[in-house]
C-alpha positions as CSV (number, residue, x, y, z in Angstrom):
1,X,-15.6,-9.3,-1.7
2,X,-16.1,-13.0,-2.5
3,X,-14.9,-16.3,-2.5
4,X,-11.6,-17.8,-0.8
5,X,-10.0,-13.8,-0.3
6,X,-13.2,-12.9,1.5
7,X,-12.7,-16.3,3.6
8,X,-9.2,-15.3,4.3
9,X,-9.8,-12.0,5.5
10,X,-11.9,-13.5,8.6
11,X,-9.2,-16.1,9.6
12,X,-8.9,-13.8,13.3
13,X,-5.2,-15.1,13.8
14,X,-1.7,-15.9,12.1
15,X,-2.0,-19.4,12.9
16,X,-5.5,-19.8,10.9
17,X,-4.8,-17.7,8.3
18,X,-1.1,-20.0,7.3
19,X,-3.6,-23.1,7.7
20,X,-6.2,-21.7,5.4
21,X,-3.3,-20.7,2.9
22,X,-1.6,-23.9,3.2
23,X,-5.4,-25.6,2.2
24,X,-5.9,-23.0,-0.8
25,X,-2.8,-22.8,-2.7
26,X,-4.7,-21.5,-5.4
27,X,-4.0,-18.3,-3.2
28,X,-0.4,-18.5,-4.0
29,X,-0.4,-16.3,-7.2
30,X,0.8,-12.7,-7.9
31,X,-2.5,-12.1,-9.1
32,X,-4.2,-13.1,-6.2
33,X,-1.9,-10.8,-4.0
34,X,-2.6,-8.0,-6.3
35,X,-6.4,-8.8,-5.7
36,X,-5.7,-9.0,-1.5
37,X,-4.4,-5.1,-1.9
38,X,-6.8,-4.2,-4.2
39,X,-9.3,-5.7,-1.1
40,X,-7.3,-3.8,2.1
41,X,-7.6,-0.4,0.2
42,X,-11.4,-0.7,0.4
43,X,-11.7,-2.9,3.7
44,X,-9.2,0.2,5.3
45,X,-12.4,2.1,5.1
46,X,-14.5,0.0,6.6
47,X,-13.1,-3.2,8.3
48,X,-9.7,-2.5,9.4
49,X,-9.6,-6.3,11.0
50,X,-10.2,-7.1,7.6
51,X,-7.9,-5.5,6.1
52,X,-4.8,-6.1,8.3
53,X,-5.5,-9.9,8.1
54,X,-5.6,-9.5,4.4
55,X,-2.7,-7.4,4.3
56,X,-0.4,-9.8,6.6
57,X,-1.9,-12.9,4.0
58,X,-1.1,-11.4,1.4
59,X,2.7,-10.5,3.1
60,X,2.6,-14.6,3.8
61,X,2.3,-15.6,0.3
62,X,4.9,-12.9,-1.0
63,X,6.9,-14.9,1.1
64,X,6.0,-18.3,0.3
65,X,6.2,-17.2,-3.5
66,X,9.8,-15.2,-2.9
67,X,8.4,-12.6,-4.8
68,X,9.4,-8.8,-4.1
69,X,6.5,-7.1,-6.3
70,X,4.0,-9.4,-4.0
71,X,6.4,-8.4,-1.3
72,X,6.1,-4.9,-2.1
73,X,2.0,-5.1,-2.5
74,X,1.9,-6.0,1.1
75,X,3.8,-3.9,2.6
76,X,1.9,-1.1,1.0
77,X,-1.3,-2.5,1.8
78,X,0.0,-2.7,5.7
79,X,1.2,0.8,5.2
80,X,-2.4,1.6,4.2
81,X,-3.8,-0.3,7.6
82,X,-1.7,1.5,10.1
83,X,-2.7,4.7,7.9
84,X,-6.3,4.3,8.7
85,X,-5.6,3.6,12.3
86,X,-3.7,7.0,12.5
87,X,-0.3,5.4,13.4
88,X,1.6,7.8,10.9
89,X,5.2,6.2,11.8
90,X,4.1,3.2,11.5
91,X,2.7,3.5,7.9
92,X,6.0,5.4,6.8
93,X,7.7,2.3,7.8
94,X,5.9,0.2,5.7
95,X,5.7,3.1,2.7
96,X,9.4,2.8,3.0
97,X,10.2,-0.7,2.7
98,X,7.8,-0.9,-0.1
99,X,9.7,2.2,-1.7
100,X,12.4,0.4,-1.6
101,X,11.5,-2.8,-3.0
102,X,9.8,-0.9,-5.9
103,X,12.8,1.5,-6.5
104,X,14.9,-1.8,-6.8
105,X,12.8,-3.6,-9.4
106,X,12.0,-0.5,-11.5
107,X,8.7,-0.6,-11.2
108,X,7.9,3.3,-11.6
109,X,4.0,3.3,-11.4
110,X,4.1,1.4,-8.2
111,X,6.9,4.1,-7.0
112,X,4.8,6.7,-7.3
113,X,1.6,5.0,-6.0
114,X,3.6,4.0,-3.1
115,X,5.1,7.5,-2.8
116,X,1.2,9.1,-3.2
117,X,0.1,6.6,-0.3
118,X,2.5,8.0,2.4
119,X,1.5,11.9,1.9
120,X,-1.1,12.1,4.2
121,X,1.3,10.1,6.7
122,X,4.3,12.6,6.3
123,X,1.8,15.8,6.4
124,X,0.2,14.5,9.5
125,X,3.7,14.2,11.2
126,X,4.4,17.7,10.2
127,X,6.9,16.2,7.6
128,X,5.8,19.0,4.5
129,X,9.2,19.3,3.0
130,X,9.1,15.4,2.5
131,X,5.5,15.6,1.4
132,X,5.8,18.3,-1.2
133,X,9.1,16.4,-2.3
134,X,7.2,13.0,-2.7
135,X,4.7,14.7,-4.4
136,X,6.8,16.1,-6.8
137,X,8.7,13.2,-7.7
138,X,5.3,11.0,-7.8
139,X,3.7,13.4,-10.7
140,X,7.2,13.2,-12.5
141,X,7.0,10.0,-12.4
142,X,3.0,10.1,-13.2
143,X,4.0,12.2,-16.4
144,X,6.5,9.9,-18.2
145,X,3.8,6.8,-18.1
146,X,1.0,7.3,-20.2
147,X,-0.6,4.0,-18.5
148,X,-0.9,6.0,-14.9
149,X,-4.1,5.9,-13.4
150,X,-5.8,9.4,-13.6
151,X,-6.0,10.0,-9.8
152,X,-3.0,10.5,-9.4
153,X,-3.1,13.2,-11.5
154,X,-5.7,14.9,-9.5
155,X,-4.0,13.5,-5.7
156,X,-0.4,14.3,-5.7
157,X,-0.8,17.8,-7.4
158,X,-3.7,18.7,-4.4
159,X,-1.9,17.2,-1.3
160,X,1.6,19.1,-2.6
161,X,-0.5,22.2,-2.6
162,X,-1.8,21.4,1.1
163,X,2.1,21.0,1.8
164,X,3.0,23.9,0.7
165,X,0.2,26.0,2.1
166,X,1.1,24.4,5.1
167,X,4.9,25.2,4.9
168,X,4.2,28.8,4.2
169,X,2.1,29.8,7.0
């Protein structure tokens, strides 16, 4: 990570992060959001600071931009964050509002991305009716676009069998 995004994702508090945005409008682009979630999926692994600063950025400029695919970006990113810190509700809350922001705007690859990113949430809750469900309708969705990314081809098949397994025993 380089550049401004890397700056931003070390501005420690709200207030710092809004006067670093407010310096940098650069950073008020779709694309640049797209590049902040693209950041808190890998930071989620290492830096969750990081990532939840980058995360609630990236939520400021959706904002600032009144824009609900950015909107939507951020909301899965934070869903992502409270993931990683094993607060399951949380993430579902975030999955959810994304979800819905998606479902409006008919954007059906981020559907099913979003829908793939809040398995391991609902199968850690013991929710594997939902998970299977989401699952399925994720690799529906993953089959009528030809322009889905392969894993979740391989994901949403493996965790649906985990549900499954799971609701059988």
């Amino acid at each position: 990570m380089t550049g401004l995004v890397a700056e931003l994702a070390l501005c420690r508090t709200a207030a710092v992060r809004a006067s670093f945005l407010r310096a940098h409008r650069e950073l008020w682009q779709p694309e640049i959001v797209e590049r902040m979630y693209a950041e808190v999926v890998k930071l989620a692994r290492t830096d969750l600071q990081q990532a939840e600063r980058l995360a609630k950025a990236a939520g400021w400029v959706a904002d600032k931009l009144d824009d609900d695919t950015s909107r939507g970006l951020s909301l899965r990113a934070l869903g992502h964050v409270a993931f990683s810190r094993g607060k399951y509700n949380d993430a579902l809350k975030h999955y959810d509002a994304a979800l819905a922001l998606f479902e409006r705007l008919g954007r059906e690859v981020d559907v099913a991305r979003t829908l793939n990113g809040a398995l391991q949430s609902l199968i850690s809750l013991g929710r594997y009716e939902e998970a299977f469900a989401s699952a399925e309708k994720a690799r529906a969705i993953r089959t009528s676009f030809d322009t889905m990314k392969p894993h979740l081809a391989e994901v949403a098949p493996d965790v649906a069998k985990s549900a499954v397994t799971v609701i059988i025993q």
